[in-house]
N, C-alpha and C positions, 0 to 999 in steps of 0.2 A: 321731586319728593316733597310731599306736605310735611312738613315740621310740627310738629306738636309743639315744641319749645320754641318754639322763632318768635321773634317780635322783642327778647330781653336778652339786653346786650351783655350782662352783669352776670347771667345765668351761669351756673356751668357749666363743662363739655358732660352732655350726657350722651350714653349710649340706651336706646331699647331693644333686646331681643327677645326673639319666638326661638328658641330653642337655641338650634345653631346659625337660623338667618337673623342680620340686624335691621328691625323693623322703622327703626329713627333713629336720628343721629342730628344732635347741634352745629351749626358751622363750624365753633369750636375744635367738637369731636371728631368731625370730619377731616379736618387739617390733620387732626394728630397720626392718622391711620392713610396720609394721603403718599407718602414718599417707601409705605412698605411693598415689599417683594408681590408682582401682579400676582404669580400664580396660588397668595393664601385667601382663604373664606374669610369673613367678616371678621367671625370669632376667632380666628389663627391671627387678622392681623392686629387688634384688639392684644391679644395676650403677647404677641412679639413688641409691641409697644412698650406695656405695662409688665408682664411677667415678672421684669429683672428684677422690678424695685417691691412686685409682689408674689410671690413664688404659693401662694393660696389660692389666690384668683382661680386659675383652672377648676381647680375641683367645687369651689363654694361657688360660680357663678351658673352652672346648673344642677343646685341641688337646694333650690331654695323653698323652704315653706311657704304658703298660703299667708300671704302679710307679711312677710319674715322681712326686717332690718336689719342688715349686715356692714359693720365698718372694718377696714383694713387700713392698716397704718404702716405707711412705707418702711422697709427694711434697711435702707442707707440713713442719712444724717438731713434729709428731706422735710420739709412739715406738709409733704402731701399725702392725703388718703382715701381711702374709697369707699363709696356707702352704696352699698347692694340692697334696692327694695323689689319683692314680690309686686304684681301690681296686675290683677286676674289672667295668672297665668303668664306675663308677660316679665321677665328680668328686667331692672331696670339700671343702670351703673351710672355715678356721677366722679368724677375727680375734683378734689378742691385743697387749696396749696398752693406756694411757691416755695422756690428756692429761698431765703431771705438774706445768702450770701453773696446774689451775683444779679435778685431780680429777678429773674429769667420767669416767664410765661410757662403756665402749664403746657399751651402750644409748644415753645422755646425746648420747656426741660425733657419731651417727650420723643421730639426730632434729636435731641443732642443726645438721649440714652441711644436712639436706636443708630446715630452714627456712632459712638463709642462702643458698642457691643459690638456691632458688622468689623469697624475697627481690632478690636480684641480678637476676634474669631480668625480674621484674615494675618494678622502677627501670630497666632497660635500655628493656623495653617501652613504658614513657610517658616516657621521654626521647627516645627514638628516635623516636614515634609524630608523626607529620605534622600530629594534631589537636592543639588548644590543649584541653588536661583540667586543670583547676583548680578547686577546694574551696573554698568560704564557708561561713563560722559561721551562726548562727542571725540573727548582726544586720548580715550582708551582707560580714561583713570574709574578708579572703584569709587562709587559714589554708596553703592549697599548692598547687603550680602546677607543671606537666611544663617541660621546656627550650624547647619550642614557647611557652609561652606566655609564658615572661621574654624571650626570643628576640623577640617581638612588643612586649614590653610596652618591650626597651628602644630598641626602633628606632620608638616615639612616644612615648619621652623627652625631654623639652627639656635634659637633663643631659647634652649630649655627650660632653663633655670625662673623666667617669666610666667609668672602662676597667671594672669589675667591679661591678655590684651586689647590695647583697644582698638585696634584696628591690621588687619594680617600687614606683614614686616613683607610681602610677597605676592604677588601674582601668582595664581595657581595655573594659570593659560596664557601666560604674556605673550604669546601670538595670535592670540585668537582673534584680537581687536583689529589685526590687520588683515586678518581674510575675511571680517565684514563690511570693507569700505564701502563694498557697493548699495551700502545700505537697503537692501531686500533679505527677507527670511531667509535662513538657511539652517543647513543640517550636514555635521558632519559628526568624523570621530576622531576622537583624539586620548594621547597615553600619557600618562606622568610616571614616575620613579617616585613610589611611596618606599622609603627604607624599611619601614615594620611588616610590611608585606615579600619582602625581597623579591621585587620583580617590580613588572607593568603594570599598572590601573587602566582599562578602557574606557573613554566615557564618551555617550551618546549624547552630541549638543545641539542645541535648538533653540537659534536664536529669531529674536525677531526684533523690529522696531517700536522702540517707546518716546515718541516724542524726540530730541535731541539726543535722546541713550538707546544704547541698547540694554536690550534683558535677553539673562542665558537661564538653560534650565541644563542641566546635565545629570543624564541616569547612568547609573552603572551599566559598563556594557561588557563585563568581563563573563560572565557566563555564554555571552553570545561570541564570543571571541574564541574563547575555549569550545565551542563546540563547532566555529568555522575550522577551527584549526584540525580538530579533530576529524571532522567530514574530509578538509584537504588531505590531511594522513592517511585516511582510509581508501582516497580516491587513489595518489602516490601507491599507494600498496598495492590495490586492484589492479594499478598500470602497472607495478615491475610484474603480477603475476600475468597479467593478460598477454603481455608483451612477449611470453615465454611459451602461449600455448599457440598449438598447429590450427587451431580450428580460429576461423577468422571471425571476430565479434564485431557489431556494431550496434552502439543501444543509443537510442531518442528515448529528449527529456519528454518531458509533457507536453509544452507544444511542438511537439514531433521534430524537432531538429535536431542532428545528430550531436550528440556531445562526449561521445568515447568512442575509439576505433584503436585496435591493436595493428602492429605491424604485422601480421598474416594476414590480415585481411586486404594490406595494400598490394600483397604478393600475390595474392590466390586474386584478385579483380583488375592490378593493374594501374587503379585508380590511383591520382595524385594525392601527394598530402597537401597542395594547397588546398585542391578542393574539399577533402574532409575534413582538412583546421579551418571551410568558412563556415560550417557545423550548415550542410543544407537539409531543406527539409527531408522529410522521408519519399517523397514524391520524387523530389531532383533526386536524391540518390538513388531509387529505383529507375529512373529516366535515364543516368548515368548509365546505369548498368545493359538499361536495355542497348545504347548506341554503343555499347563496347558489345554487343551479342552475349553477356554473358546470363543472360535468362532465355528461356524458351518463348518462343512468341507466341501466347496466347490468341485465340480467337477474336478477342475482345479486349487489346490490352485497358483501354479505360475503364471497362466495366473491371477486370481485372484488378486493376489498381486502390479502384475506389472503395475494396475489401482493410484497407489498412489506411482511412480516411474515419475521421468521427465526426459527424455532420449535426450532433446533438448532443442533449447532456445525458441520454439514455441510452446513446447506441455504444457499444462494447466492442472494442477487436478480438475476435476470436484467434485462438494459436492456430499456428500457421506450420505443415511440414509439408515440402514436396524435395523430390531429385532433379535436378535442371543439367537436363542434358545439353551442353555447350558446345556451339559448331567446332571445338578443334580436337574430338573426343574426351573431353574432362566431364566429368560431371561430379555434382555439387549436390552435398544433402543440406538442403537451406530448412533450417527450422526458427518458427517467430513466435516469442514469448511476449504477450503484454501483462503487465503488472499492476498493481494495486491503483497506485499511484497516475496511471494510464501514461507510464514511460511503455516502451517496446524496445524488445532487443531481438537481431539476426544473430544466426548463428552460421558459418559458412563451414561445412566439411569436405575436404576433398577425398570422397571416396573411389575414385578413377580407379585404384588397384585393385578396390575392392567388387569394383564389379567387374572387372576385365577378369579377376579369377573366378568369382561366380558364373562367369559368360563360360569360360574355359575350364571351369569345371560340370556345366550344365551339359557340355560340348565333348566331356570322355563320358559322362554318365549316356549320353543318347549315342554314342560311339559303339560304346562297352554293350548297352541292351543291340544296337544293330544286330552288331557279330555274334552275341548270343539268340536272335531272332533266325539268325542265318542257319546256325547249327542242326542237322534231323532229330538228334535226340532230346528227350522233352528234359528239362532241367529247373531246377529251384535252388535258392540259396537260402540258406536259417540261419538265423544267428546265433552267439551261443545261448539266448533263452530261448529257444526257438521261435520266432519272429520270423514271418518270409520275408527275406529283404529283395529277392526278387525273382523272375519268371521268363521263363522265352515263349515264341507262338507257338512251337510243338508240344509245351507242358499243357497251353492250354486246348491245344485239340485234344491230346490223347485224354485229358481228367473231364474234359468237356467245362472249360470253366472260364470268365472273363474278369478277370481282377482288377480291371480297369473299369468298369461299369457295375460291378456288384459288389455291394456295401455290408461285409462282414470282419467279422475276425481272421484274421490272417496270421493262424499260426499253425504249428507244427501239428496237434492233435486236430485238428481242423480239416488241416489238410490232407490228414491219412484218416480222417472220416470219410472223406469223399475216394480216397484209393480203394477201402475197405471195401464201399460199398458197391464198387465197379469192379470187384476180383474177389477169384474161389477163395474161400477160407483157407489161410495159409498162417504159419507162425513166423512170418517172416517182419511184422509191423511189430512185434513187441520186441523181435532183436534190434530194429533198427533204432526204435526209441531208446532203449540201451544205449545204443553205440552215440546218439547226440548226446545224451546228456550224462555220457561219459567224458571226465576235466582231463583227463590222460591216458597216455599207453592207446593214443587211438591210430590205427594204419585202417587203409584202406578196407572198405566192408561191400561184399556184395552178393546179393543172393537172388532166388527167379520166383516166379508168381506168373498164375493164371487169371485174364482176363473174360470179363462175363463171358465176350464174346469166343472165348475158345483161343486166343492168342497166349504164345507164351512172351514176358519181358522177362527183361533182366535190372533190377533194382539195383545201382551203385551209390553209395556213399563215403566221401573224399573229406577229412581235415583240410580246410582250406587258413588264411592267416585272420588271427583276430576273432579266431576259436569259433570260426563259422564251420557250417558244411552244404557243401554243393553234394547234393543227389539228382540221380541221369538215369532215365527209365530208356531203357533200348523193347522198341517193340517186337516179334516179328511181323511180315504180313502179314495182310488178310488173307484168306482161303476161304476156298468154295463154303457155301452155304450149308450143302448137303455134308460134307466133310465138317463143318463148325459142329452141326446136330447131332453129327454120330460123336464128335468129340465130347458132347456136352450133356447127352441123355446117360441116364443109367444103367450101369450094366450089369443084364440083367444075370449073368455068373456069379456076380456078387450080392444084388439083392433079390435076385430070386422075381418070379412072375406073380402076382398078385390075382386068384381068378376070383 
């Protein structure tokens, strides 16, 4: 840098700025601005020098008129001050002064403000500071302590009556010094007995090395205390309920390793409790399970597998339900919930009875239609709304109808639409509708009707239990053709010949 002012040794420290860059500076000036904080501008470290002693400066060093002279007169007990000249467009700042009670160099006084300020700031900062920070010698003794921590130390004082003291009568942590012999950083937690609080204090400490001492810092850690405890409680609860139910659970944390399992689940798999208290992953206990047989073996078990694996920070487990029929006939409704948090949980149900009676009730229903398929007369069941609840192969030859392959309404007036229409007009369909959706007083009902084809049946309808009715059409045979026609043309005695 070219100096404009170089070459006068007597001069003073001047500063010249363009705005907020500083355009020249005397060796002086330079010193003065040489020991402040890298990361401020010219003008930040300029007024972090000077500021304390002139709290004007900021606002009057760019806002100066064309020619303008401006002097400022330090605010402390100082005979330094500052003359601010315009100079085409260019600020100009000189300081001139000393101390004249100690000597000191405008250099001198301007290094010793900005140590005693940095000074002030950093006393403010650990007195104010909410942590207990205090320093121990090498052989554990208190050598100095923030206001947090005399603050503390004198409210588990037994010295009440002592309005001021000058140094804690106590150790707040007299162990602490001997769990950091080994002289390396550390962090732990530790509890005191505050009387005004009636209980525990936690505090979170973090010490490290200073030279021949250590320094501690210690935060409160009673809200994280309280809410481990409270997480532990909640866990305890979950295990006396889990512990109680039939369905076997097992739920992975986040990184998928198991960290809850109730005892049904060691009953319903078999599995040891050593192996599920060494919390494996979801992998080994699926793997588990596979070498005890108790999963269906998949085509693919790895591709399989690798459906409840998360190989990214975008892939998702999807839920999971199937039935895992087990070689010793058991089977299991396994259902897999993953959660927010990307914990997962099994669910194990042993539904074995419940399908052994689904099997064995599927097994009288296809029993039951046999024997009614066996039967010559054509038959239907209604319910009490009238609902067909079911059919034999005779009903559907003689109605000509497959209810197994045609998608309609299947009920009662439906169903004597299609009688109606295949038999002579009779009054026998509105008795019968009567007699179904009669709630009492019902016996046995039965009456006869003609079919297109000249056949006479016979219509019965029976109460059967659960307020259904079974109706049974008896046909007779067929007969000649020529005998059907004479049965079925008009006669002509009664309606007469038309010529």
């Amino acid at each position: 840098m070219t100096h404009r002012f170089a070459g006068a040794d007597s001069i003073a420290p001047t500063f010249l700025f363009d705005g907020e860059d500083l355009r020249d500076a005397t060796p002086d000036a330079q010193l003065l601005i040489k020991d402040v904080p890298k990361h401020m501008s010219d003008r930040e470290s300029v007024l972090h020098v000077l500021g304390g002693r002139f709290p004007k400066l900021d606002g009057i060093l760019g806002r100066l008129d064309r020619d303008e002279v401006r002097t400022l007169v330090a605010t402390d007990n100082s005979s330094i001050s500052l003359e601010l000249t315009e100079i085409d467009g260019l600020a100009q700042l000189k300081v001139f002064g000393t101390c004249p009670q100690d000597g000191l160099t405008i250099s001198a006084i301007a290094a010793q403000d900005a140590s005693l300020s940095e000074l002030v700031m950093l006393r403010n900062l650990t007195d104010k500071s909410p942590q207990l920070i205090w320093q121990q010698d090498s052989n554990g003794k208190l050598n100095w302590a923030n206001a947090s921590y005399l603050d503390l130390s004198d409210t588990l004082s037994d010295d009440k009556e002592k309005a001021v003291k000058s140094w804690p009568s106590e150790m707040i942590f007299p162990d602490l010094h001997q769990k950091f012999e080994g002289g390396t950083n550390s962090n732990c937690r530790v509890s005191i007995d505050i009387p005004t609080q009636k209980g525990e204090a936690w505090f979170d400490v973090t010490t490290v090395k200073n030279g021949a001492n250590s320094l501690h810092f210690a935060d409160c850690a009673n809200t994280s205390v309280k809410a481990e405890y409270a997480k532990r409680k909640s866990v305890q609860t979950f295990g006396r309920i889990f512990a109680h139910l039939s369905t076997g659970l097992a739920i992975f944390d986040s990184n998928h390793r198991l960290t809850m399992f109730n005892p049904s689940l060691m009953e319903m798999t078999s599995l040891t409790p050593e192996f599920l208290s060494s919390r494996p992953t979801m992998h080994m206990f699926l793997d588990r399970l596979r070498e005890a047989r108790l999963l269906p073996e998949p085509k693919d078990y790895v591709k399989w597998r690798e459906r409840f694996s998360i190989n990214g920070s975008d892939q998702k487990i999807t839920p999971y339900c199937e039935n895992w029929e087990i070689a010793d006939g058991q089977t299991f409704k396994v259902t897999g919930q993953p959660n927010r948090d990307n914990t997962f949980a099994f669910f194990f149900e042993d539904i074995s009875a419940e399908v052994s009676l689904t099997r064995r009730f599927r097994s009288d229903i296809e029993t039951g239609q046999g024997v009614l398929d066996a039967l010559p007369d054509a038959i239907a069941v209604f319910s009490a709304n009238g609902t067909l609840v079911m059919s034999n192969r005779s009903y559907g030859r003689l109605w000509d109808v497959d209810h197994e392959t045609v998608v309609r309404n299947h009920d009662l007036r439906a169903e004597m639409t299609i009688w109606q229409s295949q038999c002579a007009a009779a009054p026998i369909w509105q008795e019968l509708l009567e007699f179904i959706g009669r709630s009492s007083d019902r016996l046995t009902w039965s009456d006869r009707a003609v079919l297109d084809d000249g056949r006479q049946f016979t219509c019965k309808a029976q109460p059967i239990s659960g307020g259904m009715t079974m109706i049974s059409f008896v046909a007779s045979p067929r007969i000649h053709p020529r005998i059907q026609q004479g049965l079925t043309s008009p006669d002509v005695s009664v309606y007469g010949i038309k010529g």
